[in-house]
PyMOL Python script that loads the backbone (N, CA, C, O; Angstrom):
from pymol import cmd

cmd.read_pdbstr("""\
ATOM      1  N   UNK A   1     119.961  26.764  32.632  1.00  0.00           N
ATOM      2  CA  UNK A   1     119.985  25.324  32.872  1.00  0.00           C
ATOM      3  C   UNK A   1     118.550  24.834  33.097  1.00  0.00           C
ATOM      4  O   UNK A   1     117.528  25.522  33.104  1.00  0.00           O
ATOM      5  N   UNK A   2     118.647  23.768  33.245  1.00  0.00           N
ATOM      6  CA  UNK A   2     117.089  22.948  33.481  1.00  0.00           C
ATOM      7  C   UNK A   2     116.531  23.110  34.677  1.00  0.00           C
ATOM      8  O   UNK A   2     115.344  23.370  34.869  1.00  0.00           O
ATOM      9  N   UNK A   3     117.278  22.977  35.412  1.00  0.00           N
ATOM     10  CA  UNK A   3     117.293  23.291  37.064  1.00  0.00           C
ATOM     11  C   UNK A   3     116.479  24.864  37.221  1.00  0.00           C
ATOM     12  O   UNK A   3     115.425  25.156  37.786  1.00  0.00           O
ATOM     13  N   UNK A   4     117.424  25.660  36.495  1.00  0.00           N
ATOM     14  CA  UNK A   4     117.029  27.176  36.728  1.00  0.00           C
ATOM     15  C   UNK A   4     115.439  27.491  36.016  1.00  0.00           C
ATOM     16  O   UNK A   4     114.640  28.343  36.404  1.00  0.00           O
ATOM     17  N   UNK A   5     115.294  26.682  35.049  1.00  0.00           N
ATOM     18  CA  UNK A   5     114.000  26.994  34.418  1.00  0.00           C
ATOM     19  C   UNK A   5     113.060  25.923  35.066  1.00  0.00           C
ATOM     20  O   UNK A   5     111.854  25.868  34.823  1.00  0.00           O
ATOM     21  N   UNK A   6     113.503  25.357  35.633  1.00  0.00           N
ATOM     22  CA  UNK A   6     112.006  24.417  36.387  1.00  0.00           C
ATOM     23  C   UNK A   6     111.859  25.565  37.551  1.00  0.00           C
ATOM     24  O   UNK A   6     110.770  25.899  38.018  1.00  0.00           O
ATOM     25  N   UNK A   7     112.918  26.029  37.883  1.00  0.00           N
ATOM     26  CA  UNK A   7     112.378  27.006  39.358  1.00  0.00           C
ATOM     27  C   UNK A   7     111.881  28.113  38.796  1.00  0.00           C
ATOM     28  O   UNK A   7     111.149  28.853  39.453  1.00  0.00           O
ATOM     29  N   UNK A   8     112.240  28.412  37.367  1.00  0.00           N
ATOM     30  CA  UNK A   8     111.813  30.088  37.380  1.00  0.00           C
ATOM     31  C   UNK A   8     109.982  29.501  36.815  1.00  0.00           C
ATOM     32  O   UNK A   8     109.033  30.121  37.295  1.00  0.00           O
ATOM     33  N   UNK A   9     109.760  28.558  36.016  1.00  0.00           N
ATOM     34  CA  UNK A   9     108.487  28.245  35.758  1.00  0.00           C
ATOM     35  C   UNK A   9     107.321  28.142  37.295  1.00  0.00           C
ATOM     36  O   UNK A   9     106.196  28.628  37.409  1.00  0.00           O
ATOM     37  N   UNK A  10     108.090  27.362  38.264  1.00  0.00           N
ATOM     38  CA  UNK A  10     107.290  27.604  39.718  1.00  0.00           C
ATOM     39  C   UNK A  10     106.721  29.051  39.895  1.00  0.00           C
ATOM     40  O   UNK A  10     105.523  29.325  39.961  1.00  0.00           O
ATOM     41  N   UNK A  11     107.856  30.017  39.966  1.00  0.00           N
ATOM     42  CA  UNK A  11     107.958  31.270  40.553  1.00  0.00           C
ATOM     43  C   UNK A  11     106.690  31.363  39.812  1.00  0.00           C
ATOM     44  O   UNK A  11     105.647  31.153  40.431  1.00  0.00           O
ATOM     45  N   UNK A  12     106.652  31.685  38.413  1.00  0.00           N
ATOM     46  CA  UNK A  12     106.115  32.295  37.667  1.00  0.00           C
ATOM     47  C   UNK A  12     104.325  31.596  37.728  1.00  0.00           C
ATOM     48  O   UNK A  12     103.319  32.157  37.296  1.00  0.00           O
ATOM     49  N   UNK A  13     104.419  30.150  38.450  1.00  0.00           N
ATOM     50  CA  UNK A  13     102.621  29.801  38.265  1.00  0.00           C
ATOM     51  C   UNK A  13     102.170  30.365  39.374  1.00  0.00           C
ATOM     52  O   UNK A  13     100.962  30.300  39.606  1.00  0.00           O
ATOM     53  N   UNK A  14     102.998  30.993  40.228  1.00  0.00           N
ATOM     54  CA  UNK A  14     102.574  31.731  41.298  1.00  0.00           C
ATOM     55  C   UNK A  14     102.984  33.153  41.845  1.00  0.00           C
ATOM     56  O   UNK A  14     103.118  33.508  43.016  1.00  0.00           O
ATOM     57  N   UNK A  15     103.163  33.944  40.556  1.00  0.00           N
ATOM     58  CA  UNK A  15     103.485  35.344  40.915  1.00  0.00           C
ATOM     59  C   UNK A  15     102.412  36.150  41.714  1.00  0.00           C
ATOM     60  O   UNK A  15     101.181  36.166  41.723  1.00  0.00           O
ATOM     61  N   UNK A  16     103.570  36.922  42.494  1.00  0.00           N
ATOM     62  CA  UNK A  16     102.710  37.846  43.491  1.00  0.00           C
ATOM     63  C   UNK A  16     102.275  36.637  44.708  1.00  0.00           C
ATOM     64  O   UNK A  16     101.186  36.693  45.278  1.00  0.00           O
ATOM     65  N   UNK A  17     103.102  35.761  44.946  1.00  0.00           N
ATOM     66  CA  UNK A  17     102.135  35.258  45.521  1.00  0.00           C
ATOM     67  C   UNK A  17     103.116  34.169  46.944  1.00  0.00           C
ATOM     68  O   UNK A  17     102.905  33.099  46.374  1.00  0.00           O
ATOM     69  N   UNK A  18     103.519  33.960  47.574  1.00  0.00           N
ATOM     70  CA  UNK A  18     104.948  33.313  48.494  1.00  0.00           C
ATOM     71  C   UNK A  18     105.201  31.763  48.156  1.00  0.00           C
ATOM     72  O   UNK A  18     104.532  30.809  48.554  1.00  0.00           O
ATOM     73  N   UNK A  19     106.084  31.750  47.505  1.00  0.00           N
ATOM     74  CA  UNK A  19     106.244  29.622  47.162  1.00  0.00           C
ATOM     75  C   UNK A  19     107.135  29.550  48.755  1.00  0.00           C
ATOM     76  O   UNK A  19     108.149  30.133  49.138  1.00  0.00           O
ATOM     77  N   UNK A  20     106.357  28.705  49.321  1.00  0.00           N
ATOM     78  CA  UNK A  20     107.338  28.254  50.130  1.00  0.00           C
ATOM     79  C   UNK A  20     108.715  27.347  49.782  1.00  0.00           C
ATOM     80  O   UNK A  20     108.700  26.433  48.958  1.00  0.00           O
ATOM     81  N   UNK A  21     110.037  27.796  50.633  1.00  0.00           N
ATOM     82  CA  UNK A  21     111.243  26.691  49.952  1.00  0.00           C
ATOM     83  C   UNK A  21     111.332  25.388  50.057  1.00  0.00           C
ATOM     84  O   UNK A  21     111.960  24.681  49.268  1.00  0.00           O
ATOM     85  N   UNK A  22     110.685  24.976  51.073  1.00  0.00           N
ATOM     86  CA  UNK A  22     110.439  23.038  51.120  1.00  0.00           C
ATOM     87  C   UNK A  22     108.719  22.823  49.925  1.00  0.00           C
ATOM     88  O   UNK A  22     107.984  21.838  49.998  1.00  0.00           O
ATOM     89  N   UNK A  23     108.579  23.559  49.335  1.00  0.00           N
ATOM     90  CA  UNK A  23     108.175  22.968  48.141  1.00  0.00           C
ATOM     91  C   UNK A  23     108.690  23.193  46.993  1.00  0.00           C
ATOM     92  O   UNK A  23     108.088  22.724  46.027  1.00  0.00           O
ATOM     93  N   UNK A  24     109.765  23.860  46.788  1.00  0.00           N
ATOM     94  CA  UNK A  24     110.538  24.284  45.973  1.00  0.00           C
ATOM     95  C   UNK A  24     111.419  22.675  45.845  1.00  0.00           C
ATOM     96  O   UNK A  24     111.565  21.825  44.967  1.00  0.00           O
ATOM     97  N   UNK A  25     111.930  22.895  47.459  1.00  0.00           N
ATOM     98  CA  UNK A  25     113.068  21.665  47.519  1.00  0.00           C
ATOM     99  C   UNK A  25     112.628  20.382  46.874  1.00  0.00           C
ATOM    100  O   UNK A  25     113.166  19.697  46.004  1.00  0.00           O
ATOM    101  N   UNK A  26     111.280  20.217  47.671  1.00  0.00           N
ATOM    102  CA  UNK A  26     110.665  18.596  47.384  1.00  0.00           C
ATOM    103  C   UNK A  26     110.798  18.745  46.208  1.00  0.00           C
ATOM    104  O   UNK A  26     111.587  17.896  45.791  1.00  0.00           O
ATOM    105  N   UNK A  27     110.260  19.710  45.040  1.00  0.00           N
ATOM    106  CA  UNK A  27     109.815  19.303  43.950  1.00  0.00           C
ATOM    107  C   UNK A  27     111.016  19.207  42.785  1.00  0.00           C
ATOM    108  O   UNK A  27     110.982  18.539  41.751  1.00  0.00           O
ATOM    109  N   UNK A  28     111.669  19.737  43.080  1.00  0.00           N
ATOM    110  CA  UNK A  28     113.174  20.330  42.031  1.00  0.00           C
ATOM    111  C   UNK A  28     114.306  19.500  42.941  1.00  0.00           C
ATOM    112  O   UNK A  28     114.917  18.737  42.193  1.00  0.00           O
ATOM    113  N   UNK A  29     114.682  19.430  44.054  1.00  0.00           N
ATOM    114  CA  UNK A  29     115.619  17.702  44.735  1.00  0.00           C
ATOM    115  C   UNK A  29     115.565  17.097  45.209  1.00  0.00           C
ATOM    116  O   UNK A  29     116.391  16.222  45.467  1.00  0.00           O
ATOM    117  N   UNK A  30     113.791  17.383  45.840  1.00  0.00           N
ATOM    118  CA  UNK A  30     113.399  16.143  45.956  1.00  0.00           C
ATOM    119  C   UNK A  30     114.118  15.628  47.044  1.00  0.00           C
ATOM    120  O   UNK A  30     114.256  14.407  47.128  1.00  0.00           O
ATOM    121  N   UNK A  31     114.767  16.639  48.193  1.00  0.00           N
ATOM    122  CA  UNK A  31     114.777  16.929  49.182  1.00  0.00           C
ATOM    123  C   UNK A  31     115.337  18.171  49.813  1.00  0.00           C
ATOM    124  O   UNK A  31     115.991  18.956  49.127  1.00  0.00           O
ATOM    125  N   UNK A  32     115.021  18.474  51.604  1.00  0.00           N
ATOM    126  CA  UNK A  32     115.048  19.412  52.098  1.00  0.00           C
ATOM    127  C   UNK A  32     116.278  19.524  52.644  1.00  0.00           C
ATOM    128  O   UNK A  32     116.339  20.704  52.988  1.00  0.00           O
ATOM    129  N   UNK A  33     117.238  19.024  52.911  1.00  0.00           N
ATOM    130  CA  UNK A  33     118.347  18.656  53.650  1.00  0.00           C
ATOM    131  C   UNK A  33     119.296  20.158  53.288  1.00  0.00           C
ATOM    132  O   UNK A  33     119.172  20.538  52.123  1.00  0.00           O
ATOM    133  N   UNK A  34     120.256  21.053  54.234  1.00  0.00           N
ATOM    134  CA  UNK A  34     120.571  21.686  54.478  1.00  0.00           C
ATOM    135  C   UNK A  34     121.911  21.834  52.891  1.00  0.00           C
ATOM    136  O   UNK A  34     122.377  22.970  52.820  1.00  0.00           O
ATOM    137  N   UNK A  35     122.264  21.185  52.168  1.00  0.00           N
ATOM    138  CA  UNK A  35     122.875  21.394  51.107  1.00  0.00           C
ATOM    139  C   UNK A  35     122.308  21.185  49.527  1.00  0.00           C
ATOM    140  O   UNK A  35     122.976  21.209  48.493  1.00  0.00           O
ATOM    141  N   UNK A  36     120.807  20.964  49.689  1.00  0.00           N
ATOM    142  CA  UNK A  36     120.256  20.956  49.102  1.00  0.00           C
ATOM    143  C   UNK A  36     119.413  22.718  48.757  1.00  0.00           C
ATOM    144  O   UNK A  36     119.062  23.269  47.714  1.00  0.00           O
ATOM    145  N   UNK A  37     119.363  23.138  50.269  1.00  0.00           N
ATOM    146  CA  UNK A  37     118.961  24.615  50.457  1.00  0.00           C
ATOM    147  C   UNK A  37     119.927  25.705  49.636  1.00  0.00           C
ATOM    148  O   UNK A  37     119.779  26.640  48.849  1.00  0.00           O
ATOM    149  N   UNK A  38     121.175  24.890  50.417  1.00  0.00           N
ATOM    150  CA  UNK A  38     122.475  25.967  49.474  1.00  0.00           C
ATOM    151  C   UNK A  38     121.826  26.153  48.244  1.00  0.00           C
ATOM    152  O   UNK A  38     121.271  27.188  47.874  1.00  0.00           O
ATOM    153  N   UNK A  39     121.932  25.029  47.594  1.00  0.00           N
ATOM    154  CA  UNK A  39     122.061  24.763  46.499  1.00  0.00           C
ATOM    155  C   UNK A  39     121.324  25.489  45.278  1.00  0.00           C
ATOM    156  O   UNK A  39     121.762  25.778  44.165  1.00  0.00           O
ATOM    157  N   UNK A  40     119.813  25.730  45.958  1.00  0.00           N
ATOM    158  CA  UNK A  40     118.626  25.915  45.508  1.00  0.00           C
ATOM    159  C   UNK A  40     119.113  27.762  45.731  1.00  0.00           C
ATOM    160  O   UNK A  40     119.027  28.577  44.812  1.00  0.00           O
ATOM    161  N   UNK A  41     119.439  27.983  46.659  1.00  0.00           N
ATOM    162  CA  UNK A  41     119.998  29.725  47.170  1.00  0.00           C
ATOM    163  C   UNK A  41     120.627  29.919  46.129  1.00  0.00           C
ATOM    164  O   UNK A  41     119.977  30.719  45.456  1.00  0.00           O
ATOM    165  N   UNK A  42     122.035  29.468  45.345  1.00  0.00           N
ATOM    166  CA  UNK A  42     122.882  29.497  44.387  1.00  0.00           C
ATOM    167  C   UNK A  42     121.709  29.437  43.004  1.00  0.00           C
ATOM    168  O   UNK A  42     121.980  30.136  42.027  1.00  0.00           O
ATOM    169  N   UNK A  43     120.858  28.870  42.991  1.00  0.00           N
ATOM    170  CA  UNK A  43     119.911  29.087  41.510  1.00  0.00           C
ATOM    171  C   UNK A  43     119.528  30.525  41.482  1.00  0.00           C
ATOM    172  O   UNK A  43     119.583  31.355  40.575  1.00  0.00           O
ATOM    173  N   UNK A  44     119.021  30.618  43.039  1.00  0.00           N
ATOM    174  CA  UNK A  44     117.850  31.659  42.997  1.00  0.00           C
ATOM    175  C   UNK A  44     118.612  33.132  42.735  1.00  0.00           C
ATOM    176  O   UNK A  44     118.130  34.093  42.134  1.00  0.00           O
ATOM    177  N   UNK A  45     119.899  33.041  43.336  1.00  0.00           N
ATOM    178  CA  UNK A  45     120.816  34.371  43.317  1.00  0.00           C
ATOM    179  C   UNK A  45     121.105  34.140  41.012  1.00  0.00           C
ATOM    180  O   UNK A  45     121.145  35.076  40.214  1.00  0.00           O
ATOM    181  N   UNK A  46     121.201  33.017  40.764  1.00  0.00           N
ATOM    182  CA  UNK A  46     121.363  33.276  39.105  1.00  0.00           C
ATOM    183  C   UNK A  46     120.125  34.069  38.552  1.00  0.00           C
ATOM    184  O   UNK A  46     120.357  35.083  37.894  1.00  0.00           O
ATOM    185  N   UNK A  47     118.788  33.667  38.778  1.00  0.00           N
ATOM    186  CA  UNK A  47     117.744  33.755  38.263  1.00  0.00           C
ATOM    187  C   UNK A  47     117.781  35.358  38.761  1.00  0.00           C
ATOM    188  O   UNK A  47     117.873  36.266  37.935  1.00  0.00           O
ATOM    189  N   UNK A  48     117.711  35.568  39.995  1.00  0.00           N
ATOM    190  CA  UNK A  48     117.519  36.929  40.311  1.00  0.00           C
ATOM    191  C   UNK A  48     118.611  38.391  39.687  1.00  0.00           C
ATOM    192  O   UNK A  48     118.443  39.610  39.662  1.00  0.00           O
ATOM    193  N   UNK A  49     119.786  37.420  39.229  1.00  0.00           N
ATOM    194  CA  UNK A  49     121.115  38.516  38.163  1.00  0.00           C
ATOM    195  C   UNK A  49     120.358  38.436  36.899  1.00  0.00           C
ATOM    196  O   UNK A  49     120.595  39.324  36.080  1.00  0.00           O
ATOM    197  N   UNK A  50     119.622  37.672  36.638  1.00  0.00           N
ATOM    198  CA  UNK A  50     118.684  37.439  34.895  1.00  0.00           C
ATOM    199  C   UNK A  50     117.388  38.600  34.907  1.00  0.00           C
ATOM    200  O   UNK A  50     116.927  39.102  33.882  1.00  0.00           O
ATOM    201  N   UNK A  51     116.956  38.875  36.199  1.00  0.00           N
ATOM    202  CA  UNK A  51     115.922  40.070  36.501  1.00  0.00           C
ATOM    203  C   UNK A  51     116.330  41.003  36.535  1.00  0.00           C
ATOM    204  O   UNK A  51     115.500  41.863  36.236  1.00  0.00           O
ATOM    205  N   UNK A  52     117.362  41.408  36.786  1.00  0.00           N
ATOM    206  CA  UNK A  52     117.961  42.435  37.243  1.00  0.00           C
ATOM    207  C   UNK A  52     118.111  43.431  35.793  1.00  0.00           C
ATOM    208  O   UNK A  52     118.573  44.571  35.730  1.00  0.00           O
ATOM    209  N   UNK A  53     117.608  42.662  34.783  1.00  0.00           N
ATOM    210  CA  UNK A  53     117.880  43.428  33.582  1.00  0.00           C
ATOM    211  C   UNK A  53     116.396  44.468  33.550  1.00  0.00           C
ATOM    212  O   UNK A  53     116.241  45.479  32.865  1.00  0.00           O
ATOM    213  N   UNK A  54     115.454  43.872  34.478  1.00  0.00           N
ATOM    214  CA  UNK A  54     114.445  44.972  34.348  1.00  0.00           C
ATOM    215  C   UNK A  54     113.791  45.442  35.664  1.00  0.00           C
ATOM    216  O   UNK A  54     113.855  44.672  36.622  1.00  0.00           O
ATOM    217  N   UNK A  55     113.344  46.295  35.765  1.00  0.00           N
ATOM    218  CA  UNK A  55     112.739  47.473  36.437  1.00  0.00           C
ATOM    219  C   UNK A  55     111.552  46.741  36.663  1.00  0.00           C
ATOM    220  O   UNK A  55     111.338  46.914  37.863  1.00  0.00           O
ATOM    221  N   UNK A  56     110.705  46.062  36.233  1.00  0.00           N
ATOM    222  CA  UNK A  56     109.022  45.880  36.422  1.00  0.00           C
ATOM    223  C   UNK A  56     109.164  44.042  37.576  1.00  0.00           C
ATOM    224  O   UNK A  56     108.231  43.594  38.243  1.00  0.00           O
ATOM    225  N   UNK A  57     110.205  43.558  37.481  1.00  0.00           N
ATOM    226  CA  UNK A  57     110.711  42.566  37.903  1.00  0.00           C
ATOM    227  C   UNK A  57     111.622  42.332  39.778  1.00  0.00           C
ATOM    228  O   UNK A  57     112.655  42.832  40.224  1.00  0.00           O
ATOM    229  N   UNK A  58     110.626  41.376  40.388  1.00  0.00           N
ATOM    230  CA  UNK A  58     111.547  41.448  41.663  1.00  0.00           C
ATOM    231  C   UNK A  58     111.327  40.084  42.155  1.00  0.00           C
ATOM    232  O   UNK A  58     110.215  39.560  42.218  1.00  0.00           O
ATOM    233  N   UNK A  59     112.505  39.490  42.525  1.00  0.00           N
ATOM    234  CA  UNK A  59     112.654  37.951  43.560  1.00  0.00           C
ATOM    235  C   UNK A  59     113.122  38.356  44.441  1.00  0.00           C
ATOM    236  O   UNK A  59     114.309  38.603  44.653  1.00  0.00           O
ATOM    237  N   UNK A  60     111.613  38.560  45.518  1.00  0.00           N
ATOM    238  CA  UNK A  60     112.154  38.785  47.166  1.00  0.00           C
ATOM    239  C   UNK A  60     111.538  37.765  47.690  1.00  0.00           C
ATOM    240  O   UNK A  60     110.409  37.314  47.499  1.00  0.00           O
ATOM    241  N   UNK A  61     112.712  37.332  48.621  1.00  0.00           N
ATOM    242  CA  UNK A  61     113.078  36.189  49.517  1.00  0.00           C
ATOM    243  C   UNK A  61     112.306  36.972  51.206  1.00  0.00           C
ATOM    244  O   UNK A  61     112.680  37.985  51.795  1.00  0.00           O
ATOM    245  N   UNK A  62     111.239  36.074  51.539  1.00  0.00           N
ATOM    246  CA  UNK A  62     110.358  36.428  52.261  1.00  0.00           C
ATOM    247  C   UNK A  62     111.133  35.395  53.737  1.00  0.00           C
ATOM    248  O   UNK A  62     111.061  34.181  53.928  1.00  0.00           O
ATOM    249  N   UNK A  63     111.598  36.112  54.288  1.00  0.00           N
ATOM    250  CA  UNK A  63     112.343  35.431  55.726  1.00  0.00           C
ATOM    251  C   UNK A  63     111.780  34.189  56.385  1.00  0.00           C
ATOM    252  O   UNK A  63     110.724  34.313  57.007  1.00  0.00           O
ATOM    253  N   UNK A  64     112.379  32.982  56.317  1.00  0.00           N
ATOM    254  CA  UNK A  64     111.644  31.839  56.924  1.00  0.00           C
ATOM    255  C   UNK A  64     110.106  30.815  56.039  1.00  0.00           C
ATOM    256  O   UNK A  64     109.538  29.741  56.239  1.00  0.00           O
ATOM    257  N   UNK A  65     109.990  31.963  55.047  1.00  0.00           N
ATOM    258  CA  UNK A  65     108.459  31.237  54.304  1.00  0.00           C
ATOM    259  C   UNK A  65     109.509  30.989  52.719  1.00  0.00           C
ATOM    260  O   UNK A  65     110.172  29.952  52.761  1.00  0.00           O
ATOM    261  N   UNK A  66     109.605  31.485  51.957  1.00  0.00           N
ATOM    262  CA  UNK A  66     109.739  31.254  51.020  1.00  0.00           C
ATOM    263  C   UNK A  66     110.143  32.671  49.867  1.00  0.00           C
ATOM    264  O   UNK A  66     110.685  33.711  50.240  1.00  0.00           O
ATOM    265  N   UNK A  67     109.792  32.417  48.687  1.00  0.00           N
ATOM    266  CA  UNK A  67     110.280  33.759  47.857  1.00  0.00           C
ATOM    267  C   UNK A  67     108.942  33.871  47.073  1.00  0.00           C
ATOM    268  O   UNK A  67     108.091  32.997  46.908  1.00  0.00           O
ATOM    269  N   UNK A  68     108.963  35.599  46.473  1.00  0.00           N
ATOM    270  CA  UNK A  68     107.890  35.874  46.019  1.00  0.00           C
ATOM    271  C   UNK A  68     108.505  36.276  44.721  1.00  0.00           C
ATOM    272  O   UNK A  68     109.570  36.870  44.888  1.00  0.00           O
ATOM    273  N   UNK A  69     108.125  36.115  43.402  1.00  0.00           N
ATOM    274  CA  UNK A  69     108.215  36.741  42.479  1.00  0.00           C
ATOM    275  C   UNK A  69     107.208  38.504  42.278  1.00  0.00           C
ATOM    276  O   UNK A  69     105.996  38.490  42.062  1.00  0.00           O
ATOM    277  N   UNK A  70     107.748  39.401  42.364  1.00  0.00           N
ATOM    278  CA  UNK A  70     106.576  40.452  42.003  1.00  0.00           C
ATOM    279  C   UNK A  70     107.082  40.398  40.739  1.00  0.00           C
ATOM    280  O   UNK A  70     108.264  40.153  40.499  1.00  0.00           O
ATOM    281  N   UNK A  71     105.630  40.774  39.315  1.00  0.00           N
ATOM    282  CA  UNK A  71     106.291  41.447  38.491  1.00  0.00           C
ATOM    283  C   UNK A  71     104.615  42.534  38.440  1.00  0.00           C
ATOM    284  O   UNK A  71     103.416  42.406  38.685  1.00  0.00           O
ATOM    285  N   UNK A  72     105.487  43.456  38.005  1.00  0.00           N
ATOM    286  CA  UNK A  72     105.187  44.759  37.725  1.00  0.00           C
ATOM    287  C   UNK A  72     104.224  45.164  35.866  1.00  0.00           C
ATOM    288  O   UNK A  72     104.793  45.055  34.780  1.00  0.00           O
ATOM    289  N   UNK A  73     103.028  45.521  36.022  1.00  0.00           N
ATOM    290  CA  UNK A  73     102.152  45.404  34.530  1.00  0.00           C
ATOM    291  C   UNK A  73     102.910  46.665  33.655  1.00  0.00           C
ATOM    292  O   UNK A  73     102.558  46.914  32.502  1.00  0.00           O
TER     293      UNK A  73
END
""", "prot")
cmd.dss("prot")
cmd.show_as("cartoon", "prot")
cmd.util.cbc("prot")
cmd.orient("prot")
C-alpha cells in the first residue's frame, strides 16, 4: 500500500540509524494520538513479514525511541 511504502522509504533514508515514532506519526498521519500509534504498529508488523524473506534484513523496534532498520552488506 502507499501507507506501507511511505514508511518503508523513511526506514530506509535512515538505515542503521533510530527514526523516532512521533516522526513517523507526524509525517505519514499527521498525528500522534494513541490510535494512530496502533495503526502505524499494524504497518510496521506488515513491512517487517515482507523482511522476513531475508537474512541480511532487520526492523527492530527500539523501546520508547523509535525503530531501526539494520540491513546487513
Amino acid at each position: 500500500t502507499p501507507k506501507e511504502a511511505n514508511l518503508l522509504v523513511i526506514l530506509l533514508h535512515n538505515t542503521n540509524k533510530v527514526v523516532d515514532r512521533n516522526l513517523i506519526l507526524d509525517e505519514l498521519w499527521q498525528d500522534t494520538d494513541y490510535f494512530s500509534a496502533r495503526s502505524m504498529d499494524v504497518y510496521i508488523n506488515k513491512i517487517r513479514k515482507y523482511l522476513k524473506l531475508s537474512d541480511k534484513v532487520k526492523l527492530e523496534n527500539i523501546h520508547g525511541k523509535g525503530f531501526v532498520l539494520h540491513i546487513k552488506p
